[in-house]
N, C-alpha and C positions, 0 to 999 in steps of 0.2 A: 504494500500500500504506500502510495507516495506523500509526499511531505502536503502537496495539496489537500488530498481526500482529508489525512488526517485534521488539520487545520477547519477544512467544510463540517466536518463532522464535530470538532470541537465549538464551531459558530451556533451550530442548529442546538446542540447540547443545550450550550448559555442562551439561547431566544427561548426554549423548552423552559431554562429554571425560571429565566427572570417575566416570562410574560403574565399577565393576570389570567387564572386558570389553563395556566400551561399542567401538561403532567408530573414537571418532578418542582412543579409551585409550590411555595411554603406557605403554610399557613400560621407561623411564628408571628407574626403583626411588628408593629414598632414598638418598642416600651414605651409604655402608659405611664407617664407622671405626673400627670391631674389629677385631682380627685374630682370623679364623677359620681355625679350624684345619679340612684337609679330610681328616676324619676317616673317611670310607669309603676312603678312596683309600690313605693313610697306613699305613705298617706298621713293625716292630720295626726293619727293616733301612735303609740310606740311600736317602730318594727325594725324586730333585728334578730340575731342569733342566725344566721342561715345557711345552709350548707347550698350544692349547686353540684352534683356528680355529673358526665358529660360524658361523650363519646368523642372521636377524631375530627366532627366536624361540628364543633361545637353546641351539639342538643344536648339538650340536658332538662331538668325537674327544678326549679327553684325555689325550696324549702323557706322558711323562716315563721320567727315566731312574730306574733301582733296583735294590739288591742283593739283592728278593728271590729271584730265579730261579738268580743264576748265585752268589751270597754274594760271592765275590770281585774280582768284577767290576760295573759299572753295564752294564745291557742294557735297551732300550725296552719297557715294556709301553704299553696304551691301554686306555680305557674310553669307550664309547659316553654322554654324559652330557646331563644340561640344566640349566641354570643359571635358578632360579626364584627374581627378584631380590625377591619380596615374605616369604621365610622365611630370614630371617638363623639361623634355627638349623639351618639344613641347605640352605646357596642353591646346591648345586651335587652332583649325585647320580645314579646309575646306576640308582637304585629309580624315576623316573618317566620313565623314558625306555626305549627296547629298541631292536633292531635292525631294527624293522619302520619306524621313521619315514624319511621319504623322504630326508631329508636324511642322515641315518646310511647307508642305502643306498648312496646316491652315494657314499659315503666309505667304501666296505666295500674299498680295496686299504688302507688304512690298516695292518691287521692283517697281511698276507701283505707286504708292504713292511718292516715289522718286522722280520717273519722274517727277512728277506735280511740283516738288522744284526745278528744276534746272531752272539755265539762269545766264547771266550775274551779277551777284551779290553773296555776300558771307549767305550762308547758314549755322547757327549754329546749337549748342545743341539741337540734333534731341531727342527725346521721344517716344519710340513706346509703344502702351498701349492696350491690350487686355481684354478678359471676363478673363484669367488666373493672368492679376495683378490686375482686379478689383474685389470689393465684391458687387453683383447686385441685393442684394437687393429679391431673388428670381425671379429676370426679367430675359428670357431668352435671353432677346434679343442680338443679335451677335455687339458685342461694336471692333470696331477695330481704334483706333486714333494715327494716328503720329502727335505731336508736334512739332516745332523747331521756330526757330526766323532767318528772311532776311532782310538786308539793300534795298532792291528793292527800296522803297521810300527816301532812306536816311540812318535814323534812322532805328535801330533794333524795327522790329514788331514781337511778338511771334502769331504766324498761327498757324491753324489747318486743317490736311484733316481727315476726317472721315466719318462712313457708319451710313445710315438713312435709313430705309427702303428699305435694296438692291441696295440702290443709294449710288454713292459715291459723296459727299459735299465737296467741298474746292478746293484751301485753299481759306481760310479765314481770318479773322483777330479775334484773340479774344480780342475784343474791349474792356472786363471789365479791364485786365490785362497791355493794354498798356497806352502808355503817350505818351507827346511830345518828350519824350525822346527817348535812348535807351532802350529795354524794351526783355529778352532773358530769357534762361534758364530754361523753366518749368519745375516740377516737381508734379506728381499728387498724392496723397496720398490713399492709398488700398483703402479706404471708399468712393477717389474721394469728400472729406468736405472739402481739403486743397489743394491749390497749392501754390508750392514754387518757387520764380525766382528771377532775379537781376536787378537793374533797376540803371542809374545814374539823378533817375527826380530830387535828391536833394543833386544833384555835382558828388561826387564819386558814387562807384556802390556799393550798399546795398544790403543784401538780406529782402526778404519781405516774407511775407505768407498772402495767399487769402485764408477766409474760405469763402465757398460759399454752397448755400441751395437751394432745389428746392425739397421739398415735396407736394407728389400728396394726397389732405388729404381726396380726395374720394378712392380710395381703400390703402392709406398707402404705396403705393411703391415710390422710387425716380426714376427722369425721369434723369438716368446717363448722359446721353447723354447733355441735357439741364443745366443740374446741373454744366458740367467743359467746354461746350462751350460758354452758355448766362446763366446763373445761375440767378434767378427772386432774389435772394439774394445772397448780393457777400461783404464784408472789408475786406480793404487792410491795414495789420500793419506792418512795419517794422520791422526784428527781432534784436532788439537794442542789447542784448547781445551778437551777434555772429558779429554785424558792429564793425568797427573800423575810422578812420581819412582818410584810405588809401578803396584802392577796394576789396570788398568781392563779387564774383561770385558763379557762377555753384554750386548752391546747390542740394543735389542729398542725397534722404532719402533711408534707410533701416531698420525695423525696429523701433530700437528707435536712432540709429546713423545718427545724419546730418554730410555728408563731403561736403565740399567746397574747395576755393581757394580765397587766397588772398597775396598782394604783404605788409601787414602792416609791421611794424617797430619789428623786433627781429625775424624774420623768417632767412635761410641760403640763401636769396639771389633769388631775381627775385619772383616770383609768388612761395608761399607753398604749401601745402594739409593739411587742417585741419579738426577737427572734432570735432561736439559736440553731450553730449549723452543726453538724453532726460529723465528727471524723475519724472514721477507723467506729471504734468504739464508746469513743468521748464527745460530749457536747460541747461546743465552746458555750463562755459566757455569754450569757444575752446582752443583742445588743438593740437598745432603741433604736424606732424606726426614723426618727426624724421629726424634726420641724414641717417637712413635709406632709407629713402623715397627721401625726400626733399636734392636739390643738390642748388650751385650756380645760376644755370639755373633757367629755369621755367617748374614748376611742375602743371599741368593745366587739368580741367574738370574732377575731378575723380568721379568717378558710382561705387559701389557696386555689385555684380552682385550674381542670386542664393541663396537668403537667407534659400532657402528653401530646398538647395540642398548641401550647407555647415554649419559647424557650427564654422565658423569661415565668418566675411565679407572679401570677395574675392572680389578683386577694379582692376578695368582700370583704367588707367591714362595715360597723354600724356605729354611727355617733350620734348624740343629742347637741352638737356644734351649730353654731345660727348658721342661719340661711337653707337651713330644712325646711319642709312641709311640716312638721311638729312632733317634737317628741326625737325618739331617735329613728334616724333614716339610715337607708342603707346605701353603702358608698362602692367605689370600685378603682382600683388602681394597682400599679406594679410596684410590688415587694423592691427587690434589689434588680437590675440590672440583666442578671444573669444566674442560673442554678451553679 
């Protein structure tokens, strides 16, 4: 092949990556360093806590908790949505999306899941969990869990509804993860070996990590399901380096990035967003997110969203900062730079 062809063939390559829906086109966006407000979603009353699970092309379910339904209480609604990382004035929206895309389809208990949360009391940090963010081990079996944590008894207990054999189970309580305490915020880890959450059983709110084990060691597969709702093996360690004196919440993994939130001493005022990154086996210290990010107000529950569909971490967050629609709204914008 001569120097020409090769050259031709190198030209049509780069017109392929770089054109808008070419085939080997990126769908990585530009980093977002605005904070956007998600102003369809957004209303007069408090909303926030929200998760957003998604596939490669950015569909996805958009969780959160709100006072619009019940006023006095937080209860889960959801929006069927798609996050279109090339219009920063509207990157994330119910208007180009509907209930016909295959991907929303598959995620139609999202809604009747819901249902089974609401009532008189406050509903948090919801967790929606599929066969697309878990790795199963070669088991086919169809994994569908919402997480979240209710004051129903009192104290925050973190529930679980999920599907067993065509049946849907819950809620429930997942008994290894709570206390007498407050007990909120889970987070499950790709592998499902690790859950992460917040607990105040020893005063303030900590974050903790649960590794938990349930190998089947007659044919070697893990029984997913068993393994993050009653796991035959389950420790509960605090993660001391990312606690402080003050409250550390809402931990929320991607990759090797833990963010969270916490109200400690040297942050801009009310609750931060912080984050720590993960190396080898050690967390570095947490570090604020910024002036950027972080206002006087409170900066609260941020989630990661799409790792897999940015190459940068792209985060929800929720504040009570002026210039909302009231109360706390939910925001949107890029973590750091780069994973």
């Amino acid at each position: 092949m001569n120097l020409h062809r090769l050259f031709l063939i190198f030209c049509i390559c780069c017109l392929l990556w770089a054109c808008p829906g070419g085939i080997f086109s990126s769908i990585d966006g530009n980093f977002i360093d605005k904070i956007i407000p998600l102003t369809e979603f957004n209303s007069e009353f408090d909303d926030y806590n929200s998760t957003l699970p998604m596939n490669k092309s950015g569909e996805g379910f958009l969780v959160f908790s709100s006072k619009r339904d019940k006023k006095d209480y937080f209860n889960l609604v959801s929006f069927p949505v798609k996050v279109d990382n090339n219009d920063e004035r509207n990157p994330i929206a119910t208007s180009i999306i509907g209930y016909g895309s295959d991907y929303i389809s598959s995620h139609n208990f999202v809604p009747s899941y819901i249902a089974k949360t609401s009532g008189n009391h406050n509903v948090l940090g919801p967790y929606v969990l599929t066969n697309n963010n878990l790795l199963t081990y070669g088991n086919s079996q169809k994994n569908q869990f919402l997480y979240y944590a209710d004051d129903s008894t009192g104290n925050l207990d973190i529930k679980v509804i999920y599907q067993k054999n065509n049946e849907t189970i819950g809620p429930v309580n997942v008994d290894f993860l709570n206390s007498t305490k407050d007990d909120a915020y889970p987070f499950i880890s790709q592998l499902g070996d690790k859950i992460y959450f917040c607990s105040n059983r020893d005063g303030n709110f900590d974050i903790y990590e649960a590794t938990v084990g349930d190998k089947n060691n007659t044919n070697n597969k893990t029984n997913i399901t068993q393994q993050i709702t009653q796991p035959l093996e389950s420790k509960i360690e605090k993660m001391s380096v990312l606690c402080s004196q003050f409250d550390d919440k809402c931990p929320f993994l991607s990759y090797n990035i833990l963010v969270f939130t916490s109200n400690r001493a040297g942050g801009f005022g009310g609750y931060d967003i912080y984050y720590s990154i993960q190396k080898g086996e050690k967390w570095s210290e947490p570090n604020n997110a910024g002036s950027r990010i972080n206002t006087e107000y409170d900066e609260y529950r941020p989630v990661i969203i799409g790792q897999n569909s940015f190459n940068f971490p792209l985060m929800i967050f929720s504040s009570n900062r002026k210039g909302g629609k009231g109360g706390f709204d939910l925001y949107m914008t890029g973590l750091i730079k780069s994973y």
